[in-house]
C-alpha positions in Angstrom: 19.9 -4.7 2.1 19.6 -6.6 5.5 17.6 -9.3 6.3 16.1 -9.8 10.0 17.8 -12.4 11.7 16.5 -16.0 12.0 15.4 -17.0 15.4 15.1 -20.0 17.7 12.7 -19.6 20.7 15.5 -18.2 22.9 16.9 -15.3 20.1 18.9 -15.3 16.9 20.8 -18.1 16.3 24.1 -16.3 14.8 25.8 -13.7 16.8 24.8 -10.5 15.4 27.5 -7.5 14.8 28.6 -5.3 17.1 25.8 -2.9 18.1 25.8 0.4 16.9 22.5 1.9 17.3 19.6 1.6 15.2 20.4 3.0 11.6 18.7 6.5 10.5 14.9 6.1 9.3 15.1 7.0 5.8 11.5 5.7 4.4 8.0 5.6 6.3 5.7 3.4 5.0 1.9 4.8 5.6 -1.0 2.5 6.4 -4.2 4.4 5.5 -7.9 3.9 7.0 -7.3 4.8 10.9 -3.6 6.1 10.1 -3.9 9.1 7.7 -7.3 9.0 6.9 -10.7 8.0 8.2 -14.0 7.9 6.7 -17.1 9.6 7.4 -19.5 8.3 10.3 -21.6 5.4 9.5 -24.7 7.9 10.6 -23.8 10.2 7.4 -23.2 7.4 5.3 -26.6 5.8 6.6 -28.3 9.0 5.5 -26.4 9.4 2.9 -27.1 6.1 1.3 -31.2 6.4 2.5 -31.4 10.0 0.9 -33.9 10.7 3.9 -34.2 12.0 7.0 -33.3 9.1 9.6 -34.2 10.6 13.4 -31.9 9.8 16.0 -33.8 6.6 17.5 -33.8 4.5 13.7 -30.3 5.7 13.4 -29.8 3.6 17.0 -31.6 0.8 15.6 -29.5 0.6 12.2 -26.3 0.9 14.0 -27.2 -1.5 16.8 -28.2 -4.0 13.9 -24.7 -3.1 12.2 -23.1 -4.0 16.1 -24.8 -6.9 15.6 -23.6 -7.8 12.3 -20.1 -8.1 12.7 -21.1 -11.4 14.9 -23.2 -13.1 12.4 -22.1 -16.0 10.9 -22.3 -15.1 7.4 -20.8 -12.0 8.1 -17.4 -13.7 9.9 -17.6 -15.8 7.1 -16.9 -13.5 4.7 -14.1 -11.9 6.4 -11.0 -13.9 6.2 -9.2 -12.8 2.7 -11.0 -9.6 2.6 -8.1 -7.7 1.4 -7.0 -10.4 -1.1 -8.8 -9.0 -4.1 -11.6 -6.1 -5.1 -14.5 -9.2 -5.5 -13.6 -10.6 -1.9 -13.3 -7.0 -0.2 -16.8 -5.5 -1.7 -18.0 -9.2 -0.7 -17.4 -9.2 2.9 -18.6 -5.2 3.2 -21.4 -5.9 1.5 -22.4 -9.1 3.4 -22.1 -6.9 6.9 -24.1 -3.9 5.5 -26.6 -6.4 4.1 -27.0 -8.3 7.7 -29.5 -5.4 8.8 -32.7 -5.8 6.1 -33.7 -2.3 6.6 -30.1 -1.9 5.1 -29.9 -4.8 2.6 -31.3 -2.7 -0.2 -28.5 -0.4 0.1 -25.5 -2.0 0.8 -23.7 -1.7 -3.2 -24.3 1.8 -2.5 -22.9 2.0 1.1 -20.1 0.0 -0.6 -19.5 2.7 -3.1 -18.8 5.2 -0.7 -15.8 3.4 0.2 -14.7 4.1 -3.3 -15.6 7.5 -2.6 -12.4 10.4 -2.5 -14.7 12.9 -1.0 -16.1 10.6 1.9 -12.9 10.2 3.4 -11.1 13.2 6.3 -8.0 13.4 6.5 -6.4 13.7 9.9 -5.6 17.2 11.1 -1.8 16.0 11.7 -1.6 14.0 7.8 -0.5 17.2 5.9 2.6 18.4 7.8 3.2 15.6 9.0 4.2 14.5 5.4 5.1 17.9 4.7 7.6 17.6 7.0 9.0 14.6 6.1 9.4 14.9 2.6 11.1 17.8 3.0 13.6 16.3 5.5 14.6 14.1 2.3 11.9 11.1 4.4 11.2 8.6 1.4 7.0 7.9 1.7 5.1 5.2 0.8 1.4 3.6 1.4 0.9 -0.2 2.1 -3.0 -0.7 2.8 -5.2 -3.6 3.4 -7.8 -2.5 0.3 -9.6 -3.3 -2.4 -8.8 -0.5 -4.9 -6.3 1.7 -5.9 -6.4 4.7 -3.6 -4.4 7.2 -5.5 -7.9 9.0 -6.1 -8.5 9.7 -2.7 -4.9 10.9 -2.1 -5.2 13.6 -5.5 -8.6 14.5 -4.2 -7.1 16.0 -1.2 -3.5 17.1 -2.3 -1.5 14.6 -0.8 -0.4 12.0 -3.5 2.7 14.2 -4.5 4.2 12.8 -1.4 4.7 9.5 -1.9 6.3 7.4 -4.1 5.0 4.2 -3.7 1.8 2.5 -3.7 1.2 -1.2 -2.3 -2.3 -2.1 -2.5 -2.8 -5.7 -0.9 -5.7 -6.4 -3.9 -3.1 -6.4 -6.3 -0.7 -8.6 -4.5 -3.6 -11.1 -3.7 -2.1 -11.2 -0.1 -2.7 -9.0 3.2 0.1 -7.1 5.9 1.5 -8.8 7.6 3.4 -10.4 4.6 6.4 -9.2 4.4 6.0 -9.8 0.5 4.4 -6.6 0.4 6.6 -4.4 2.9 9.7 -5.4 0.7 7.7 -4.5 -3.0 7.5 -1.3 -0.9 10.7 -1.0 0.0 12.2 -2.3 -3.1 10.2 0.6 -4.6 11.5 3.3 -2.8 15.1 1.7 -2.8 15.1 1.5 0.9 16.6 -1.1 3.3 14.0 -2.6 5.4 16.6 -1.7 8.2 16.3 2.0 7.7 12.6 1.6 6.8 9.6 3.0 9.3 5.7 1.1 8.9 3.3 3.7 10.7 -0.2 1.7 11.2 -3.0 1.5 13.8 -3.3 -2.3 13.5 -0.5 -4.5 16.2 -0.9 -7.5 13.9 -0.9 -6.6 10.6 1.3 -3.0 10.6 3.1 -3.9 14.2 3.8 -7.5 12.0 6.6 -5.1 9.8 8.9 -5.7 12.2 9.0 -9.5 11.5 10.0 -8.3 8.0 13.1 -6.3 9.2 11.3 -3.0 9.5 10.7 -0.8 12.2 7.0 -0.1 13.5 5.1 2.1 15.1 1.3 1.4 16.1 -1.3 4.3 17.1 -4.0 3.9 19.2 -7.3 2.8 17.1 -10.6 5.1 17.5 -9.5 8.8 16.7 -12.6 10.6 14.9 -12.3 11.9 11.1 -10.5 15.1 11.2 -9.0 14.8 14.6 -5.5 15.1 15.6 -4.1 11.6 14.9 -0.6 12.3 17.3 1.6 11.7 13.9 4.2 13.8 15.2 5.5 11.1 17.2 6.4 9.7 13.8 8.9 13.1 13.3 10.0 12.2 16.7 10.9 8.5 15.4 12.2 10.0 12.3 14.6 12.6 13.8 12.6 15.0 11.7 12.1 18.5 13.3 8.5 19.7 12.9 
């Protein structure tokens, strides 16, 4: 396999080989909140969790004290090492969900629907997107910030026959951007970094592949569940006819 090259502030500090274009993508790793996926809204959740009618101006509040949340100190607190294991991620969820106190009483069960195959849409684009690739002979893997195995969610909604490897940062105890976990992925799917394609929505922790020798490519955060995420751009990148 290759190995990035090492850098000093002004570029690499051996001459590299004569160019010849960037090699052929022949794996795509898949981030998967924001990327693939995306859960249901917080307002269906809310009412969801509450098992009662919530009218438009609570729902306002609750969110607005959600909005709120991710400032509090306690909340912050909790963040750093989320993704580092399943204690420390339902931790700093519930912590946030907990910050409102109409909410507090809920918040395990807010948690849960993290957990939950059925509460997360996936894109419109996910399906022949990895359709298409797979059967362009695209090896497919998922590296995710998490804290459980999301294999589940994937069966639930006929898309785990696609890919072949699963790197779930929990069981790593570390978080993207180490490379540690973009070469487990690679290593599992017997692909060199070089020819090797991250698709994310995150610039630091999915655009940080390319520090490990892979090739990124970072969408635009905010689409809604079950909208058209734009993943044929990763075909495009691929040289993968739709």
């Amino acid at each position: 396999m290759t190995h990035a090259p090492v850098c000093g502030p002004e570029g690499p500090l051996r001459a590299a080989a004569a160019a010849r274009g960037p090699l052929p993508v022949r794996a795509v790793l898949f981030d998967f909140s924001g990327t693939l996926f995306q859960i249901a809204s917080y307002a269906d959740r809310i009412r969801g969790a509450l098992g009662r009618p919530v009218d438009e101006a609570e729902m306002e509040r609750l969110l607005d004290g959600l909005e709120a949340g991710l400032a509090d100190p306690e909340v912050v607190r909790a963040q750093p090492g989320r993704d580092v294991s399943s204690k420390a991620h339902r931790h700093a969820f519930t912590t946030w969900y907990a910050s409102v106190p109409e909410l507090a009483p809920y918040a395990d069960a807010l948690y849960d629907q993290l957990r939950a195959p059925a509460r997360w849409v996936p894109y419109a684009d996910a399906r022949p997107t990895l359709e298409a690739l797979r059967h362009a002979g695209i090896a497919l893997g998922v590296v995710s910030d998490v804290g459980w195995d999301l294999r589940p969610t994937f069966a639930h909604h006929g898309l785990d026959h696609h890919f072949s490897a699963w790197v779930h940062s929990y069981a790593y105890d570390t978080e993207k951007p180490d490379p540690v976990l973009f070469g487990h992925a690679c290593g599992a799917l017997d692909a060199d970094p070089a020819e090797t394609l991250m698709v994310g929505d995150h610039p630091a922790k999915d655009g940080g592949a390319a520090g490990a020798g892979l090739r990124s490519y970072v969408l635009p955060a905010g689409a809604a569940p079950g909208a058209h995420r734009g993943l044929d751009a990763v075909l495009r990148l691929a040289g993968v006819r739709p």
